[in-house]
Structure formats: structure tokens, C-alpha cells
C-alpha positions as CSV (number, residue, x, y, z in Angstrom):
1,X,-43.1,-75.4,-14.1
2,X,-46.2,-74.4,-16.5
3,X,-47.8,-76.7,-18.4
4,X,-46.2,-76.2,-22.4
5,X,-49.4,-76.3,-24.8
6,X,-48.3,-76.3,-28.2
7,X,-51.7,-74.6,-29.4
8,X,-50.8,-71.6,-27.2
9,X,-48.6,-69.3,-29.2
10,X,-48.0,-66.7,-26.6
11,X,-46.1,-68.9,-24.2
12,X,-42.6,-70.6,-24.9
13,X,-41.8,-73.9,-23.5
14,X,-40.9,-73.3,-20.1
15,X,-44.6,-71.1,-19.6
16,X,-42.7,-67.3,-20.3
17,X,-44.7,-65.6,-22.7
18,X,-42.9,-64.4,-25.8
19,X,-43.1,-60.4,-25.4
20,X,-41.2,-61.0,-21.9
21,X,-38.4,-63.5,-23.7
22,X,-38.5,-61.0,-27.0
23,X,-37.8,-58.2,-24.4
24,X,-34.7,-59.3,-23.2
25,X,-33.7,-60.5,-26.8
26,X,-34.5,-57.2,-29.3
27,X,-31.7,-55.2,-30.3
28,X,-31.4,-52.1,-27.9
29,X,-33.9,-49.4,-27.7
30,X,-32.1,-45.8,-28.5
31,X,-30.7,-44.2,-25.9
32,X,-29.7,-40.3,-25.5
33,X,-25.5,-40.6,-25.8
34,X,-25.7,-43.4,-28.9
35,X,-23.8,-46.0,-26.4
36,X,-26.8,-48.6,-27.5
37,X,-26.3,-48.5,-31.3
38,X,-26.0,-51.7,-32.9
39,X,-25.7,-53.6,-36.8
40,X,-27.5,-56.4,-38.4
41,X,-25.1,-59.1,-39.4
42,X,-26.7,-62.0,-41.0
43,X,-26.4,-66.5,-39.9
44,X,-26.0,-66.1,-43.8
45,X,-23.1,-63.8,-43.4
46,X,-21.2,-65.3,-40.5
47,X,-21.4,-68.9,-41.6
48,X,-19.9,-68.0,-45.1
49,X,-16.7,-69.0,-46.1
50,X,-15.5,-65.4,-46.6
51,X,-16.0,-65.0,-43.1
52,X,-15.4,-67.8,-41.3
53,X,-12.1,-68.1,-43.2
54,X,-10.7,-64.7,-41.6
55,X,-7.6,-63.9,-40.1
56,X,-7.4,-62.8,-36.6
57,X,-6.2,-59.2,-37.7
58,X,-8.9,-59.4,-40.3
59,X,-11.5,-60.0,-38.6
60,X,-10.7,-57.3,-35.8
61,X,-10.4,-54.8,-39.0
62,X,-14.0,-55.5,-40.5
63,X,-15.2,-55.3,-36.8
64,X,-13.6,-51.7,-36.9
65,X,-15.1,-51.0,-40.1
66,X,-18.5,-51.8,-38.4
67,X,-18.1,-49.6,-35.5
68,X,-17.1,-46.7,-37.7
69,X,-20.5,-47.4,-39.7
70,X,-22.5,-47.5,-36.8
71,X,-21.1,-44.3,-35.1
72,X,-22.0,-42.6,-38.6
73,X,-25.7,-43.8,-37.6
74,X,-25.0,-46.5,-40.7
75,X,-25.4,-43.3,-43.7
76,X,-21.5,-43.1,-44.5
77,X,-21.4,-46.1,-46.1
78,X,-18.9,-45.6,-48.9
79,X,-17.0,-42.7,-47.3
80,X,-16.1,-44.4,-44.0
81,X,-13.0,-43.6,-43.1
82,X,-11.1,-45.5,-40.4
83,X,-6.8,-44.4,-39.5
84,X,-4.3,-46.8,-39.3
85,X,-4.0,-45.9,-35.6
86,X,-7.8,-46.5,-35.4
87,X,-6.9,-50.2,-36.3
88,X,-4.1,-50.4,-34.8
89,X,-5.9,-48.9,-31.2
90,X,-8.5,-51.3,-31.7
91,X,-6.0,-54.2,-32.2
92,X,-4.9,-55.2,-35.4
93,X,-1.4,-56.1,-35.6
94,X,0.5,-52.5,-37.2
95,X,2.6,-54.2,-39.9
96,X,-0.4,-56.1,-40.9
97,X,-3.2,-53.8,-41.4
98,X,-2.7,-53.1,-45.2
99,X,-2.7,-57.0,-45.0
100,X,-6.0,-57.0,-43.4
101,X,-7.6,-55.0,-45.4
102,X,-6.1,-56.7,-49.1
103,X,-7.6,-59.7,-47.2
104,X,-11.3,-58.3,-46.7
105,X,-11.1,-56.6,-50.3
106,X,-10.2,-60.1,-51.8
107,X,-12.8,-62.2,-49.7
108,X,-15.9,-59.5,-50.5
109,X,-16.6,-58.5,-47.4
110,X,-15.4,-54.4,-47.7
111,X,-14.5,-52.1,-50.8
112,X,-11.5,-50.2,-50.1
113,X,-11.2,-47.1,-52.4
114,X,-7.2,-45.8,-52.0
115,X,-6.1,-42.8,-50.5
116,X,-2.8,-41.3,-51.4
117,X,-0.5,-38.7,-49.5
118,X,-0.2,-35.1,-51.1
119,X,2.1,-32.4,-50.6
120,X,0.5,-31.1,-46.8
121,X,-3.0,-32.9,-47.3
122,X,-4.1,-36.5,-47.2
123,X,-6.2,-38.3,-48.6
124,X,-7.1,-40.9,-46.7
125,X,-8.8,-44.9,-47.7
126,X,-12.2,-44.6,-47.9
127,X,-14.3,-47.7,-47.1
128,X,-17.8,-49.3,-47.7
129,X,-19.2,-52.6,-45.9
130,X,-20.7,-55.0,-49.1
131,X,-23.3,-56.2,-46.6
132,X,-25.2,-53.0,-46.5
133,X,-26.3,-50.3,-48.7
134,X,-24.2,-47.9,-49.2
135,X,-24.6,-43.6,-48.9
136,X,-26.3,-42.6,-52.0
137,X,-28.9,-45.2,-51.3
138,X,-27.6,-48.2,-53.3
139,X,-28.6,-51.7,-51.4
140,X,-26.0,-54.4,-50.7
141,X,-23.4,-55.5,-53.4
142,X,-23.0,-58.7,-50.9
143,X,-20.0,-59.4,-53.0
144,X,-18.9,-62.2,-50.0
145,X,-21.4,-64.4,-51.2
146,X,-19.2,-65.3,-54.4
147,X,-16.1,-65.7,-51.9
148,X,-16.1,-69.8,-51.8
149,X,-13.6,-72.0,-49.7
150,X,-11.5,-72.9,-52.5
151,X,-11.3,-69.4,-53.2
152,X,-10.6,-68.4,-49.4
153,X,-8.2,-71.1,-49.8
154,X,-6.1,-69.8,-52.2
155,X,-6.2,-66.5,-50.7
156,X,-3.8,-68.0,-47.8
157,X,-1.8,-69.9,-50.1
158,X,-0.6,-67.7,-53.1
159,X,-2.6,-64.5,-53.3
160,X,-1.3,-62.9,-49.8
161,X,2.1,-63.2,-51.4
162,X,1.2,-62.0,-54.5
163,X,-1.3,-58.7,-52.9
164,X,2.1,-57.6,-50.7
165,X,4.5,-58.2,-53.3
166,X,2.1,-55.6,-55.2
167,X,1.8,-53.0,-52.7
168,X,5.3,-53.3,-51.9
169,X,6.2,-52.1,-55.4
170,X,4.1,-48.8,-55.1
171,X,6.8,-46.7,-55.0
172,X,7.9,-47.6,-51.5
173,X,11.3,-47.7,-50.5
174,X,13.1,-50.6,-49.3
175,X,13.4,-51.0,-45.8
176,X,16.8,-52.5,-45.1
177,X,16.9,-55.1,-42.4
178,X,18.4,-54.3,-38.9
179,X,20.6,-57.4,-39.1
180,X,21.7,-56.4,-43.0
181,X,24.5,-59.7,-43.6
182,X,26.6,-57.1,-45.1
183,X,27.7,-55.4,-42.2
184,X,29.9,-57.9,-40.0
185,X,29.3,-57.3,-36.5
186,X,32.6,-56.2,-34.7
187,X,35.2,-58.9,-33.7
188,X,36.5,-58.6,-30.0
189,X,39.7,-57.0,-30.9
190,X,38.1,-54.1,-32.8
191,X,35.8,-53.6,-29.5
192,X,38.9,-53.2,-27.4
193,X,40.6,-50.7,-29.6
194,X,36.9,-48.9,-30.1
195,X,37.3,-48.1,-26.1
């Protein structure tokens, strides 16, 4: 093993000079079909509590978020637009994806502006990451940074609760349950004289 002089910059500790170590460490160099793209995310941003404090379906939603921003070459941010079959595809639980994103709104880390359904044409959510600058050439809002564990904390105590029971009233009907208690199930003697 080399010799480590710590007056000689270009080598690292164990004698590799620091082009060859950078080499293997640098974000990808472009390639021709765009398999190589890749996003900045920040120590600052991944050790914040607005991250680190993420739900498992949360999490796999602002990942999807990312990817659609990077396939757009990152200059869509603000009018990304991801499916709920997108999320769901990519793994985010199906009944919890509006609960995902409420949960990424709330913590700072994405903008969600509301679609809504028309008569034949949708209009589908359209999302921008805070961590980056958005389409028109805005730089980051970085709203995250004001998300602090107390307020992540809250988030899983009351405000969930609070964020469904709100999109629940938006003119959504009621789903009634499978197992509705008003509807006895049928008593053996009814069975036989069913057959």
C-alpha cells in the first residue's frame, strides 16, 4: 500500500488519485436513450424532519414525483403530472395515495395544484417539487425547511384525520361497508328454504 502524504492533494489515503475515485463517484455522464438521468437531493434535505418523518407510501410518492421530473429533463416543474395508476404501478398503496400526497403537501416537500373531473375531459393534479426551481424559472420555495418534528408530529397525530375527513366531504359519496350491521346475514333456516 502507498505511502499517504497529507501535503499531496491528488492522492487519497489508500494512494488512488482523486480523478480515478471522483470517476467512479460523479453523477452519470449523458447517455443516448436518457436511462442515466439523475436528481440532486441535498444531506440537508434527507436529514430534515420533513423527510425523515415520511410514511412508507409517502415516501414512494415524492420518489415518483422525482422520476416524473427527471424524465421531463427537470423543466416541468410545476406542471408535472403523475396518474393515480402511475403511483399506484410504482407502489404506493391505492387507497392511500390522496393520503400520500396531503402528507407531502403538509410536510413541504411538493405543491399539489387540484385537478377536477369534467364532463368528457380531465383535469388532472398538477405537481411541483419545493426543492427545485420550478418551470418559469422561479428557484426553490424549499418550503420543507419550516416542516419541524413537532410539526411532523402532529401531522401523524391529528392532522391526517383532520386532511381525510376534509377530502372526504368534497362531494364524494359514501361508500357503504361490505359488512353494513344492518343487513343480518341469513340464519340456517332461511338458507334451506333459499335452496
Amino acid at each position: 500500500m502507498a505511502e499517504f502524504n497529507p501535503r499531496d492533494r491528488s492522492r487519497t489515503s489508500v494512494g488512488k488519485t482523486r480523478s480515478l475515485v471522483r470517476k467512479h463517484t460523479a453523477p452519470p455522464s449523458v447517455s443516448d436513450d436518457g436511462s442515466l438521468r439523475w436528481q440532486w437531493l441535498t444531506i440537508q434535505l434527507l436529514e430534515s424532519p420533513a423527510f425523515t418523518s415520511l410514511s412508507a407510501n409517502a415516501c414512494r410518492a415524492f420518489f415518483r414525483v422525482v422520476i416524473e421530473h427527471v424524465a421531463h429533463a427537470g423543466l416541468e416543474n410545476g406542471r408535472l403530472v403523475v396518474t393515480h395508476p402511475q403511483f399506484v404501478s410504482y407502489g404506493v398503496t391505492g387507497e392511500y395515495v390522496a393520503d400520500a400526497l396531503d402528507e407531502l403537501e403538509y410536510k413541504g416537500l411538493l405543491k399539489v395544484r387540484r385537478g377536477r373531473a369534467g364532463s368528457g375531459v380531465a383535469h388532472p393534479n398538477l405537481f411541483t417539487l419545493t426543492f427545485v426551481g420550478d418551470h418559469e424559472g422561479a428557484p426553490a420555495t424549499d418550503e420543507w425547511k419550516r416542516c419541524t418534528a413537532q410539526r411532523c408530529r402532529k401531522w401523524s397525530e391529528t392532522d391526517r384525520r383532520i386532511a381525510a375527513d376534509k377530502r372526504g366531504r368534497l362531494g364524494r359519496k359514501k361508500k357503504t361497508s361490505l359488512r353494513d350491521p344492518e343487513i343480518p346475514p341469513l340464519r340456517q333456516s332461511e338458507i334451506r328454504r333459499a335452496s
